[in-house]
mmCIF entry with sequence, helices, sheets and N, C-alpha, C, O atoms, coordinates in Angstrom:
data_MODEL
# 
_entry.id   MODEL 
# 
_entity.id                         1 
_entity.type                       polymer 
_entity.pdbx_number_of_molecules   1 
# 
_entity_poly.entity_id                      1 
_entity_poly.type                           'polypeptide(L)' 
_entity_poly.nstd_linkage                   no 
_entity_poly.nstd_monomer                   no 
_entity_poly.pdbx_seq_one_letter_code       
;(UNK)(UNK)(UNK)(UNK)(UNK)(UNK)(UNK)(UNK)(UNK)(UNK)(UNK)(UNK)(UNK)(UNK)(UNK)(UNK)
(UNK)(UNK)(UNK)(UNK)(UNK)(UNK)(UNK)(UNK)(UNK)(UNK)(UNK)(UNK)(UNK)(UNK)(UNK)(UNK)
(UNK)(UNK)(UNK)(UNK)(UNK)(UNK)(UNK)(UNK)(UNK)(UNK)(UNK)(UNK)(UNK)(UNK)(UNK)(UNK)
(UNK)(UNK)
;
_entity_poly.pdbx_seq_one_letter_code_can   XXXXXXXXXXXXXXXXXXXXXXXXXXXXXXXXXXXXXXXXXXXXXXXXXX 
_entity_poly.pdbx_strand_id                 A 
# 
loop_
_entity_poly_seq.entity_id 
_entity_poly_seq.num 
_entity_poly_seq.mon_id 
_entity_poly_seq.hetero 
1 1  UNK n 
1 2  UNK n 
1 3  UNK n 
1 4  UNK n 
1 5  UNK n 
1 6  UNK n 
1 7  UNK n 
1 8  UNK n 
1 9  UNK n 
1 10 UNK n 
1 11 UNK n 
1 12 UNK n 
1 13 UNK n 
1 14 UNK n 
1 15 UNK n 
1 16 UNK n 
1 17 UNK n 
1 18 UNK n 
1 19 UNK n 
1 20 UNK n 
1 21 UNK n 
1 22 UNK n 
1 23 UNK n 
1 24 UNK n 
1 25 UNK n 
1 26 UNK n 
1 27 UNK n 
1 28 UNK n 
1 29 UNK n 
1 30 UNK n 
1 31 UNK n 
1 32 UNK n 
1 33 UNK n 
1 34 UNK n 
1 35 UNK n 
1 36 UNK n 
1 37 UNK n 
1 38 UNK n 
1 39 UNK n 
1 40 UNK n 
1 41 UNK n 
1 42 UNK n 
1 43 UNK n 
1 44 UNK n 
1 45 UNK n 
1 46 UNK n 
1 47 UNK n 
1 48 UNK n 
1 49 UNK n 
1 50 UNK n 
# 
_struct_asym.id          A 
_struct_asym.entity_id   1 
# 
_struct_conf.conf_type_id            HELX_P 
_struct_conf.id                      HELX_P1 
_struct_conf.pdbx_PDB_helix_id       AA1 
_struct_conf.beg_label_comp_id       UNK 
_struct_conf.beg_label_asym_id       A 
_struct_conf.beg_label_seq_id        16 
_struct_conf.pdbx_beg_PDB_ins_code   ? 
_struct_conf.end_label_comp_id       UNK 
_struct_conf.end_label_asym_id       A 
_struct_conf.end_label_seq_id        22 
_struct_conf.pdbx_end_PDB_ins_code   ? 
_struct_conf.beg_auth_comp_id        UNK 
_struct_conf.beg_auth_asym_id        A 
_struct_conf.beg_auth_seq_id         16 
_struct_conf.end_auth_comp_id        UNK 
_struct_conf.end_auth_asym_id        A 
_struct_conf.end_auth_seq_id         22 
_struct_conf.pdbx_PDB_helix_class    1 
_struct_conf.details                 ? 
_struct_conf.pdbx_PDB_helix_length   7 
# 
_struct_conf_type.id          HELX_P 
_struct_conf_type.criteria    ? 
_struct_conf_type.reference   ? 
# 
_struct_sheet.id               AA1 
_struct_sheet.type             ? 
_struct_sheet.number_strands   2 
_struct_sheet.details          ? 
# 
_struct_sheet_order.sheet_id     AA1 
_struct_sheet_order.range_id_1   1 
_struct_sheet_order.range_id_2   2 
_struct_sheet_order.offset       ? 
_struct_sheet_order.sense        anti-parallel 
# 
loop_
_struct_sheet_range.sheet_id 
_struct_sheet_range.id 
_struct_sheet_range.beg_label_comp_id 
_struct_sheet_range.beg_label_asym_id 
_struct_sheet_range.beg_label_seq_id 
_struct_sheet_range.pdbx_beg_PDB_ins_code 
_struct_sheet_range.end_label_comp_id 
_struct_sheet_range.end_label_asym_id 
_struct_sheet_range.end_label_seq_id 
_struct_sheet_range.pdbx_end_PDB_ins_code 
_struct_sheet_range.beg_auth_comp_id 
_struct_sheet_range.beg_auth_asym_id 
_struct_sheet_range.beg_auth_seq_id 
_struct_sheet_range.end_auth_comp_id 
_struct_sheet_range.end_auth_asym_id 
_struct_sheet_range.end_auth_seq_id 
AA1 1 UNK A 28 ? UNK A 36 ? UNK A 28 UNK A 36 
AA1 2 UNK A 41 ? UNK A 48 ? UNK A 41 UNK A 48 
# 
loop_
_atom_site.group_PDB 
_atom_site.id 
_atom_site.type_symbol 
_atom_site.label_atom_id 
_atom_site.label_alt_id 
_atom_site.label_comp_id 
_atom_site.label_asym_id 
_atom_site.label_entity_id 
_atom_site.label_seq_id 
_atom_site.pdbx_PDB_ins_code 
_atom_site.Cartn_x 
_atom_site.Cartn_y 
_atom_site.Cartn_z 
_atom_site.occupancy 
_atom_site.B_iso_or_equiv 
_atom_site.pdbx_formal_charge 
_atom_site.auth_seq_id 
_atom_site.auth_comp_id 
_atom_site.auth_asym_id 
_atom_site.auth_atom_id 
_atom_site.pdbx_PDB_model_num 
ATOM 1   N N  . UNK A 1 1  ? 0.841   -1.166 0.000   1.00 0.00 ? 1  UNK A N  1 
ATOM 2   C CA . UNK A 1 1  ? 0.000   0.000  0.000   1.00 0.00 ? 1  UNK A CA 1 
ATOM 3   C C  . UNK A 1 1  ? 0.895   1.242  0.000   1.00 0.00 ? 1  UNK A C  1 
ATOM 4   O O  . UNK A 1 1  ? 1.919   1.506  0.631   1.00 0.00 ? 1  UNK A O  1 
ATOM 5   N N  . UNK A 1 2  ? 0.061   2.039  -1.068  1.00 0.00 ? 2  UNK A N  1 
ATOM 6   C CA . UNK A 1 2  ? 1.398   3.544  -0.948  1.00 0.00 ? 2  UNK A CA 1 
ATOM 7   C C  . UNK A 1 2  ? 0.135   4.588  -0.202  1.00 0.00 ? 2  UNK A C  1 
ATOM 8   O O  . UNK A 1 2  ? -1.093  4.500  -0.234  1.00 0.00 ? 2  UNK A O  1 
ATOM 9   N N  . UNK A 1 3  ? 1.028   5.547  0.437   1.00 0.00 ? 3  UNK A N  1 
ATOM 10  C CA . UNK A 1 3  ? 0.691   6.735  1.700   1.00 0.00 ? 3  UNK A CA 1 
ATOM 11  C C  . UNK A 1 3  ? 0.754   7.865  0.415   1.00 0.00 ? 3  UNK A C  1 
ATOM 12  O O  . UNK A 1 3  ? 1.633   7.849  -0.447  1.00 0.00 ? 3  UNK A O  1 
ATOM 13  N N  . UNK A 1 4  ? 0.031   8.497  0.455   1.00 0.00 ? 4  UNK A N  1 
ATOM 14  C CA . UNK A 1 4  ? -0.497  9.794  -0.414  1.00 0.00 ? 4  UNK A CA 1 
ATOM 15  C C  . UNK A 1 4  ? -0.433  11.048 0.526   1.00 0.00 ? 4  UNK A C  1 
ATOM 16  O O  . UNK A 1 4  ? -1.596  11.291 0.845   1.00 0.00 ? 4  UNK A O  1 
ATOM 17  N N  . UNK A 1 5  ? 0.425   11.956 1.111   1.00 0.00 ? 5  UNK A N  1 
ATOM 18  C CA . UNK A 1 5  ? 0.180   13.051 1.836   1.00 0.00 ? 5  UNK A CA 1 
ATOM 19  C C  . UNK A 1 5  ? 0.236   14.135 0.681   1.00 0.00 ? 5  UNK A C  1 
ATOM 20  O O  . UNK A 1 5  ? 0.856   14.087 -0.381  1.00 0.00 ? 5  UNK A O  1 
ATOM 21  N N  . UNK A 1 6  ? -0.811  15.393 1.326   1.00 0.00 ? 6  UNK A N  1 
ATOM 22  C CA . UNK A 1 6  ? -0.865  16.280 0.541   1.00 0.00 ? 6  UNK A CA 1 
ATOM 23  C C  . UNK A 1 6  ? -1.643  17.696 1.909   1.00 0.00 ? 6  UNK A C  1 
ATOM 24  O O  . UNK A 1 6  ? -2.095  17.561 3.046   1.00 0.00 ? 6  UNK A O  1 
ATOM 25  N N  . UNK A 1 7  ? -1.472  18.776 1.109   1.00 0.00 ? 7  UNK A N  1 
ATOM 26  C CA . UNK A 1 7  ? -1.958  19.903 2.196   1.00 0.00 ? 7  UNK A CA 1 
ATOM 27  C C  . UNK A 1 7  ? -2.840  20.477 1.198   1.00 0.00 ? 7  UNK A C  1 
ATOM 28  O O  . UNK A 1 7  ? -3.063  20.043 0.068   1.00 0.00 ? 7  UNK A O  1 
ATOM 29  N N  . UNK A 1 8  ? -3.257  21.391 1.697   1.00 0.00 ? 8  UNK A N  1 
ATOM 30  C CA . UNK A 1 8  ? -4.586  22.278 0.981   1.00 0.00 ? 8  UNK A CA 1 
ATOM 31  C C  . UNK A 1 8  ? -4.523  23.593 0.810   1.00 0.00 ? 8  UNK A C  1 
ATOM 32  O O  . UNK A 1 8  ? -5.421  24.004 1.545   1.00 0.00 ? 8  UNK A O  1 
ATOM 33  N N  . UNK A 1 9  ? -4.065  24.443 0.341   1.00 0.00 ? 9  UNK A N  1 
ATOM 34  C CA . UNK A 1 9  ? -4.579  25.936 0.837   1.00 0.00 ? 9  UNK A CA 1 
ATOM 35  C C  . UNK A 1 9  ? -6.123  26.358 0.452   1.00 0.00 ? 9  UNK A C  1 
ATOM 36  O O  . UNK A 1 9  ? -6.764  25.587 -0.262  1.00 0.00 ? 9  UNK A O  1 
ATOM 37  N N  . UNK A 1 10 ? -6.879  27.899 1.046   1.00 0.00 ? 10 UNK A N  1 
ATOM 38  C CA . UNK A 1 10 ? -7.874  28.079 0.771   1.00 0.00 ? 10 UNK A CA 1 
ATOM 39  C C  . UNK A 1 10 ? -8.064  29.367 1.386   1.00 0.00 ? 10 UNK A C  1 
ATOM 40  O O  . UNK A 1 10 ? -7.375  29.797 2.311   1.00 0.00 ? 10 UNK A O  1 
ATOM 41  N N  . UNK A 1 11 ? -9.254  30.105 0.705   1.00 0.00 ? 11 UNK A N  1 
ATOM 42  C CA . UNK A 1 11 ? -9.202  31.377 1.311   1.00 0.00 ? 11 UNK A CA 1 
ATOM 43  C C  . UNK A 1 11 ? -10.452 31.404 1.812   1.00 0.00 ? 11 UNK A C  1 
ATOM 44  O O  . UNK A 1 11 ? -11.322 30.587 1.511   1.00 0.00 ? 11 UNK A O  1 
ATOM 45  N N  . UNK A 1 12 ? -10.603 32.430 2.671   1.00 0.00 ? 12 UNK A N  1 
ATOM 46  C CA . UNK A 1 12 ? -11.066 32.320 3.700   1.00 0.00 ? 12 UNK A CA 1 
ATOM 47  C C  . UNK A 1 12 ? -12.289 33.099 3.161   1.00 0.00 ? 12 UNK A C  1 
ATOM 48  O O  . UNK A 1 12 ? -12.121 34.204 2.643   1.00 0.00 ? 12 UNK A O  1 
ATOM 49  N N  . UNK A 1 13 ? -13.827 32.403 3.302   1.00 0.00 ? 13 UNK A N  1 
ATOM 50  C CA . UNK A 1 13 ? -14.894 33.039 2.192   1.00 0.00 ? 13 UNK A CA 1 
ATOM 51  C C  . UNK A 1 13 ? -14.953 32.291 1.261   1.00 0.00 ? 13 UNK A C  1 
ATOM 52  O O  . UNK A 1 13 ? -15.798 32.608 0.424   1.00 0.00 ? 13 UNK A O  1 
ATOM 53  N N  . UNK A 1 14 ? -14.316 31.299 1.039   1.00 0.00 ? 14 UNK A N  1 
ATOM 54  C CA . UNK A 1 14 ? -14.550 30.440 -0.250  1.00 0.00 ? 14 UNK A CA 1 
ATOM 55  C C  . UNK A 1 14 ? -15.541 29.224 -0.284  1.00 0.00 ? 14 UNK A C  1 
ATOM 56  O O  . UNK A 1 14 ? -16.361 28.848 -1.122  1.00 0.00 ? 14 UNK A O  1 
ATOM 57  N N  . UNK A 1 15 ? -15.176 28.779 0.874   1.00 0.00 ? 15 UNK A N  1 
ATOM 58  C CA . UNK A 1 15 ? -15.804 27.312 1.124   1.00 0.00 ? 15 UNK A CA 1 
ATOM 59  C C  . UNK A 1 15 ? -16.183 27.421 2.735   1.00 0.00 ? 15 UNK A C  1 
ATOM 60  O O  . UNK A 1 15 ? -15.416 27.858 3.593   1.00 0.00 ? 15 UNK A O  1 
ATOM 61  N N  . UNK A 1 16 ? -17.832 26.822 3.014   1.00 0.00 ? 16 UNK A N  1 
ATOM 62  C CA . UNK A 1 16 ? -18.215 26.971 4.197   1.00 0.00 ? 16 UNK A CA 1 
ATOM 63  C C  . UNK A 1 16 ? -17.778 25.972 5.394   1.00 0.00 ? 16 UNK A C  1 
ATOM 64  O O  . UNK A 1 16 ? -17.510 26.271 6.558   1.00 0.00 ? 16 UNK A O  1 
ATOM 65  N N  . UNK A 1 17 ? -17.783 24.629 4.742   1.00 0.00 ? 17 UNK A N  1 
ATOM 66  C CA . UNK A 1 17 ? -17.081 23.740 5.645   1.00 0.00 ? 17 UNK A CA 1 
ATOM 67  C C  . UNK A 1 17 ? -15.247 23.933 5.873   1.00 0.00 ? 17 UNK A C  1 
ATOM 68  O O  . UNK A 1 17 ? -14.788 23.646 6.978   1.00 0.00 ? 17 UNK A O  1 
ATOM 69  N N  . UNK A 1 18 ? -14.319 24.420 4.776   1.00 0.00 ? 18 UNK A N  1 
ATOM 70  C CA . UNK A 1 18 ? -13.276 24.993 5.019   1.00 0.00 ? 18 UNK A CA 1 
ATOM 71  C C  . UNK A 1 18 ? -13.024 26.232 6.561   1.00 0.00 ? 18 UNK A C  1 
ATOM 72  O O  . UNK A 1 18 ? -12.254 26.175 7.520   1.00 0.00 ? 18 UNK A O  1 
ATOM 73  N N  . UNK A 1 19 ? -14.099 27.261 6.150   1.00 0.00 ? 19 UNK A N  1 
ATOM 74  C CA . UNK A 1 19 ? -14.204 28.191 7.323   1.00 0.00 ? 19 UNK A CA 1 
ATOM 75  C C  . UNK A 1 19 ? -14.899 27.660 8.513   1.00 0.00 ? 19 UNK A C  1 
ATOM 76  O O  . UNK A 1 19 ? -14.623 28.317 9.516   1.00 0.00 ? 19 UNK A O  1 
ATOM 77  N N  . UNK A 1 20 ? -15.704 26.690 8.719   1.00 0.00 ? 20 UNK A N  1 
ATOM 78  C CA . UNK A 1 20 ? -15.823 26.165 9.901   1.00 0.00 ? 20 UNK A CA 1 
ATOM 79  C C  . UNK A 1 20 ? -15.109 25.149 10.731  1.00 0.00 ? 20 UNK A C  1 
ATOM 80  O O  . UNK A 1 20 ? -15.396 25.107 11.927  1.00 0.00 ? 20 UNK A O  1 
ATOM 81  N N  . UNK A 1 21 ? -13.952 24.084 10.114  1.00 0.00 ? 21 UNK A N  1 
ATOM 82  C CA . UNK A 1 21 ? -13.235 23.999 9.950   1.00 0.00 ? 21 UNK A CA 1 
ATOM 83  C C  . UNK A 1 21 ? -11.773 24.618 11.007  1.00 0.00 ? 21 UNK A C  1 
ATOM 84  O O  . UNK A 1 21 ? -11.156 24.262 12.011  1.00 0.00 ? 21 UNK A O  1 
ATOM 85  N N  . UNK A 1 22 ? -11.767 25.560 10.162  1.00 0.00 ? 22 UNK A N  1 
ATOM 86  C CA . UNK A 1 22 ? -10.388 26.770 10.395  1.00 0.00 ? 22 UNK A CA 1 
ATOM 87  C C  . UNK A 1 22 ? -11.209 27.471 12.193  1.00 0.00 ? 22 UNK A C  1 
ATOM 88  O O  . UNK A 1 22 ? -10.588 27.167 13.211  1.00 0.00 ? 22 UNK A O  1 
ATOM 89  N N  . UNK A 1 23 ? -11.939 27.950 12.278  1.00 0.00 ? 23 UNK A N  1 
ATOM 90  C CA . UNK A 1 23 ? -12.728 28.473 13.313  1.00 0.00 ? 23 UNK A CA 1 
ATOM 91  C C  . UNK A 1 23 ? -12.725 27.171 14.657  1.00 0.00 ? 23 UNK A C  1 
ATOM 92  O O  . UNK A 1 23 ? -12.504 27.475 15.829  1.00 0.00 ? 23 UNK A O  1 
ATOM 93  N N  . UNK A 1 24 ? -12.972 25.939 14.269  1.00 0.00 ? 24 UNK A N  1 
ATOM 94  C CA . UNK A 1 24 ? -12.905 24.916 15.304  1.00 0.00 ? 24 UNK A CA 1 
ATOM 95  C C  . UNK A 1 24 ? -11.879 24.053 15.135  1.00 0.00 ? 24 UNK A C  1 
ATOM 96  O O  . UNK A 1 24 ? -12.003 22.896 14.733  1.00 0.00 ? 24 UNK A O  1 
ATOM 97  N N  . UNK A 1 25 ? -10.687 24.683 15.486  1.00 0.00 ? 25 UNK A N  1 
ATOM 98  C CA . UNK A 1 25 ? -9.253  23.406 15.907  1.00 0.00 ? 25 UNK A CA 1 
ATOM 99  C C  . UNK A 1 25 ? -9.504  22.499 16.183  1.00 0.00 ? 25 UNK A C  1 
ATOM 100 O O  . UNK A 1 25 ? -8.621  21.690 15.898  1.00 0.00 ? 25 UNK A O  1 
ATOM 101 N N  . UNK A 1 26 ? -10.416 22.043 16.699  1.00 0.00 ? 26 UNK A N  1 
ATOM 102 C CA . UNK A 1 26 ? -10.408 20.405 17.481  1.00 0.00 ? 26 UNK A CA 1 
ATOM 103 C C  . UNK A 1 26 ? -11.446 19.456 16.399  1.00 0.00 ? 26 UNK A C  1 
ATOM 104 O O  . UNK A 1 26 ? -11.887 18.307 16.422  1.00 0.00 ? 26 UNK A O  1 
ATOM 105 N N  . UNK A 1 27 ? -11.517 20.227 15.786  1.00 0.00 ? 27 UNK A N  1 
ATOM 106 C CA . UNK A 1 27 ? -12.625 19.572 14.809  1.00 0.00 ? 27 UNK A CA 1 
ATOM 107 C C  . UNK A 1 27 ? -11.826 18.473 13.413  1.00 0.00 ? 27 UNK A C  1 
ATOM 108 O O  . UNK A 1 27 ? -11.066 19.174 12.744  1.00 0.00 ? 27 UNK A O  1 
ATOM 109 N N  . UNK A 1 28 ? -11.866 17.200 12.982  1.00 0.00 ? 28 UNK A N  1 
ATOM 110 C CA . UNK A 1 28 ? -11.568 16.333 12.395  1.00 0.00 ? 28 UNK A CA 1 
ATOM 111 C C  . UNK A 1 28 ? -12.350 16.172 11.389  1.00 0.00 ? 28 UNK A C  1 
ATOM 112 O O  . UNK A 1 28 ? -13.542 16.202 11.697  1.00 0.00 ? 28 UNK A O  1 
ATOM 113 N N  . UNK A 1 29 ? -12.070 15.974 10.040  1.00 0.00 ? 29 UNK A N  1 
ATOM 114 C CA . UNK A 1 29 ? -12.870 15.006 9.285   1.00 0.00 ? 29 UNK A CA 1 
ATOM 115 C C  . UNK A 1 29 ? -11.912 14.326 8.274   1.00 0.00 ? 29 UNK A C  1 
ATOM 116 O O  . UNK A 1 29 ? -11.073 14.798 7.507   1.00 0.00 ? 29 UNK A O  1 
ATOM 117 N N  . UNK A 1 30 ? -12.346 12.970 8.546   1.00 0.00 ? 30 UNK A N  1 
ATOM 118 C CA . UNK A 1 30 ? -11.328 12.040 7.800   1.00 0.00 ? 30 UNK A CA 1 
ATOM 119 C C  . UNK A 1 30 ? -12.588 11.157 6.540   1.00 0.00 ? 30 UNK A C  1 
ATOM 120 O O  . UNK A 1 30 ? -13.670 10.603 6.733   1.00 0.00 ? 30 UNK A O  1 
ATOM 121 N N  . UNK A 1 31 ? -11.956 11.344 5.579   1.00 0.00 ? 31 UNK A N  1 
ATOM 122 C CA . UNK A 1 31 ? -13.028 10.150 4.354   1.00 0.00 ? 31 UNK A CA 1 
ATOM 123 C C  . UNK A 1 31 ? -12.595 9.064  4.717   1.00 0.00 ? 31 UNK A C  1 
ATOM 124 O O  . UNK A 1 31 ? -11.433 8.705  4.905   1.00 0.00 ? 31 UNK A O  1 
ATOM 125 N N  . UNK A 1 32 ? -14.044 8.243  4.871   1.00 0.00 ? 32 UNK A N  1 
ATOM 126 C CA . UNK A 1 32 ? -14.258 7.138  4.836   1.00 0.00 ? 32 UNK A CA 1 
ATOM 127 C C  . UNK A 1 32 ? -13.852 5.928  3.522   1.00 0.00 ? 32 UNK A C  1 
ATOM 128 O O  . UNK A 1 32 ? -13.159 4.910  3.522   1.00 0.00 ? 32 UNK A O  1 
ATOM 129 N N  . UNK A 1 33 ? -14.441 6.437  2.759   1.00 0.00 ? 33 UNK A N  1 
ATOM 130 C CA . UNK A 1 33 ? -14.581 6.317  1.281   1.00 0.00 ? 33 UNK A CA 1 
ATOM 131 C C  . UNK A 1 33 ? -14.346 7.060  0.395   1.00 0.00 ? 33 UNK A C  1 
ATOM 132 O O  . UNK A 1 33 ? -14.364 8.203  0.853   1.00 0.00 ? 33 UNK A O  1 
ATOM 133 N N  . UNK A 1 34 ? -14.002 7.056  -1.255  1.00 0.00 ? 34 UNK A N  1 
ATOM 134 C CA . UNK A 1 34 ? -14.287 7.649  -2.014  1.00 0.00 ? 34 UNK A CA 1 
ATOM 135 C C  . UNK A 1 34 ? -14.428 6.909  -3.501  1.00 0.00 ? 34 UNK A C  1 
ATOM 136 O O  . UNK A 1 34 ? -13.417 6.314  -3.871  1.00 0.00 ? 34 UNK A O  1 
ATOM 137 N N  . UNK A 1 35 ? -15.660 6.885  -4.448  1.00 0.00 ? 35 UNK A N  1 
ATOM 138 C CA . UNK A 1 35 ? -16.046 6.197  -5.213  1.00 0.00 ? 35 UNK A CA 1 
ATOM 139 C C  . UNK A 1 35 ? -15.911 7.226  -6.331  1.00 0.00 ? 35 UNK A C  1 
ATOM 140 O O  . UNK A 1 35 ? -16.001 8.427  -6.076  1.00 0.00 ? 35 UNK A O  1 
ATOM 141 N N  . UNK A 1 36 ? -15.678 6.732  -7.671  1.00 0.00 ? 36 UNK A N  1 
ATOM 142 C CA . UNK A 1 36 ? -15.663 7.960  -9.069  1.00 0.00 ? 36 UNK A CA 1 
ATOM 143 C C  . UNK A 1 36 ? -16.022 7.371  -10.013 1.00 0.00 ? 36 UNK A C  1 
ATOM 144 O O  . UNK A 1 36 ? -15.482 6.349  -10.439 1.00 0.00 ? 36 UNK A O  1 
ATOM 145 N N  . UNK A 1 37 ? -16.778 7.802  -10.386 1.00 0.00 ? 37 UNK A N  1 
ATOM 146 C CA . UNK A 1 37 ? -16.792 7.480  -12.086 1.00 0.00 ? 37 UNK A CA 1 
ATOM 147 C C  . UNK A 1 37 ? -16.267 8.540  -13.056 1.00 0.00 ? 37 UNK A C  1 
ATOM 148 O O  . UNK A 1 37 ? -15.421 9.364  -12.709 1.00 0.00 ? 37 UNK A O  1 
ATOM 149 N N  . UNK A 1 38 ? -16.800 8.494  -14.287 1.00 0.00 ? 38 UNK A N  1 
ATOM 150 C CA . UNK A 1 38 ? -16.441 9.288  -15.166 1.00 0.00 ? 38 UNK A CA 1 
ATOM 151 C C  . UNK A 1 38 ? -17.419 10.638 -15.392 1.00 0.00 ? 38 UNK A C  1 
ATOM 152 O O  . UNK A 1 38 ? -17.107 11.618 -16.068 1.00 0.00 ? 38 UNK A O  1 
ATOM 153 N N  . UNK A 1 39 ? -18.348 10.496 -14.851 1.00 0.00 ? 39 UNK A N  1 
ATOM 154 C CA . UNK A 1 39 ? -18.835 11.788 -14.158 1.00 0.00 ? 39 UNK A CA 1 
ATOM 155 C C  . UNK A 1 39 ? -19.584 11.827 -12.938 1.00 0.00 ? 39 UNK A C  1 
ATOM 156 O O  . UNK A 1 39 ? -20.282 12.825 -13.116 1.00 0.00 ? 39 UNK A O  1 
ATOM 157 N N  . UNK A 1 40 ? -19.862 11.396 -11.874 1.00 0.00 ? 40 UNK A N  1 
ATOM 158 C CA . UNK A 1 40 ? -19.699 11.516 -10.714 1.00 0.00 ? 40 UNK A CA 1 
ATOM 159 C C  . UNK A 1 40 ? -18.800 11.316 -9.781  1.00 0.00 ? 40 UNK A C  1 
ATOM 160 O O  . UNK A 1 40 ? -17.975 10.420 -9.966  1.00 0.00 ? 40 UNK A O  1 
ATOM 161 N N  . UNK A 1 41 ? -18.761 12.071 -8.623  1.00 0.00 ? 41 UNK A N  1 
ATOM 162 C CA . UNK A 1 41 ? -17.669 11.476 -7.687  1.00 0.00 ? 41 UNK A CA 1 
ATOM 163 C C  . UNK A 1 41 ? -18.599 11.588 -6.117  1.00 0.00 ? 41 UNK A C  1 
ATOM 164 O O  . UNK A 1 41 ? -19.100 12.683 -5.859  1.00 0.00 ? 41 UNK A O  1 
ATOM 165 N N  . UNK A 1 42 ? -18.783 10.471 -5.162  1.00 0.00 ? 42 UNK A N  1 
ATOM 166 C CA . UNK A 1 42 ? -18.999 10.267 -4.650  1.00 0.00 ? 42 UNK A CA 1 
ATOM 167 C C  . UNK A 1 42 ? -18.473 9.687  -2.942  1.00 0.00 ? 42 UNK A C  1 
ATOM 168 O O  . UNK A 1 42 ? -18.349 8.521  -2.567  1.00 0.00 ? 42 UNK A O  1 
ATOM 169 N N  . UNK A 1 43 ? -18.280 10.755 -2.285  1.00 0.00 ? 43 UNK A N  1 
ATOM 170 C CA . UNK A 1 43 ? -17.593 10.816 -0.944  1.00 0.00 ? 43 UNK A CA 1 
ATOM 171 C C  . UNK A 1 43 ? -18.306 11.050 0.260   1.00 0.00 ? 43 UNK A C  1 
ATOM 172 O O  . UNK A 1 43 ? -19.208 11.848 0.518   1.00 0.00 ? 43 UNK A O  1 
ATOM 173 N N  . UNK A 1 44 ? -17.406 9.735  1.316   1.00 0.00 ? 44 UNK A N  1 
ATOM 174 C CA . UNK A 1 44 ? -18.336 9.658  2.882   1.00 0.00 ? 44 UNK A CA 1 
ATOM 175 C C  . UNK A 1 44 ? -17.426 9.994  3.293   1.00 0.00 ? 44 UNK A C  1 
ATOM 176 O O  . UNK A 1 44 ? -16.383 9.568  2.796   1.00 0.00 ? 44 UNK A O  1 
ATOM 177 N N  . UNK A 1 45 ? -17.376 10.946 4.432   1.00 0.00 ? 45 UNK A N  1 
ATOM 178 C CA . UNK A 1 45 ? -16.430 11.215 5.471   1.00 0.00 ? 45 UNK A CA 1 
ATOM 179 C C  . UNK A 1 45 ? -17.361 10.760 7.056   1.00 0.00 ? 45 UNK A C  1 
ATOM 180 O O  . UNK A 1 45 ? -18.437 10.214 7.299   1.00 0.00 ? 45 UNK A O  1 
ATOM 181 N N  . UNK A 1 46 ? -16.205 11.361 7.890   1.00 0.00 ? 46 UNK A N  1 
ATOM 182 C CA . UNK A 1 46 ? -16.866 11.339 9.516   1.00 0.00 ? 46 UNK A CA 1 
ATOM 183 C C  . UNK A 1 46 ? -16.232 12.368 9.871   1.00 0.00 ? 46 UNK A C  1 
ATOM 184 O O  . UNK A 1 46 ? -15.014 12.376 9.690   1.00 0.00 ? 46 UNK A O  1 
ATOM 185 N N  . UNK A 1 47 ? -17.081 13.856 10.654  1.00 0.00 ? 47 UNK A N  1 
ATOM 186 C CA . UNK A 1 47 ? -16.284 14.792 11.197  1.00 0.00 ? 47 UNK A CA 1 
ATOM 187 C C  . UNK A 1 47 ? -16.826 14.892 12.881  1.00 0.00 ? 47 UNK A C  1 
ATOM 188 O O  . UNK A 1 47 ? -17.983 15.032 13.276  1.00 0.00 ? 47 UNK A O  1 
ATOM 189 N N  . UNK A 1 48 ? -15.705 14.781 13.602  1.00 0.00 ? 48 UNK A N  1 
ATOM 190 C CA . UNK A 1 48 ? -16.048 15.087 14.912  1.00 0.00 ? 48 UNK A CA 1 
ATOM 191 C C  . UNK A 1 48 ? -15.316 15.896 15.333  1.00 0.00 ? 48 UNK A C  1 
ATOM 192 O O  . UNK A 1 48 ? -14.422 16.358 14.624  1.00 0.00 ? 48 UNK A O  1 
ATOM 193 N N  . UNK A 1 49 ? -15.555 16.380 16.935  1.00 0.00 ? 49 UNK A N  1 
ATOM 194 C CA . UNK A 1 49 ? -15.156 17.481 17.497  1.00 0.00 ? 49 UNK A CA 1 
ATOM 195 C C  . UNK A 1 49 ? -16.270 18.651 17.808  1.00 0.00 ? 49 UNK A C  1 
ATOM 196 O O  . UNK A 1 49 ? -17.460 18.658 17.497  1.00 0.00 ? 49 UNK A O  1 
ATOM 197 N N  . UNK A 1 50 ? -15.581 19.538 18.450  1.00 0.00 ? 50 UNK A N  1 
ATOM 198 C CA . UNK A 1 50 ? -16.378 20.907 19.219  1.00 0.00 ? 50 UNK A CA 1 
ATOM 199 C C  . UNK A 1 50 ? -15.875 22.046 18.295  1.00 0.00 ? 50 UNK A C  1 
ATOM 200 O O  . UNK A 1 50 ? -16.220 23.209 18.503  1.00 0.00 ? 50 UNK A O  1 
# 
C-alpha cells in the first residue's frame, strides 16, 4: 500500500465547511470512502469534534 500526503490551501470566504473547519481546531474530518466514475464522484467522510 502507498501513503499519499498532501496539504490544501484556501481562502477564507470560499468554502463553508473549510471556514468552519479553520474556526474549530479540534474539529476532524477524515473520508471514509471515495467512489468515481467518469462523471460523478462520490464521498463519505466522519467529522467530529467541538
Amino acid at each position: 500500500m502507498r501513503e499519499l500526503v498532501f496539504a490544501l490551501e484556501y481562502r477564507p470566504g470560499c468554502n463553508r465547511v473549510a471556514d468552519a473547519l479553520a474556526g474549530h481546531p479540534d474539529a476532524r474530518v477524515r473520508s471514509l470512502s471515495l467512489h468515481a466514475t467518469a462523471d460523478r464522484l462520490w464521498r463519505v467522510d466522519h467529522a467530529t469534534g467541538t
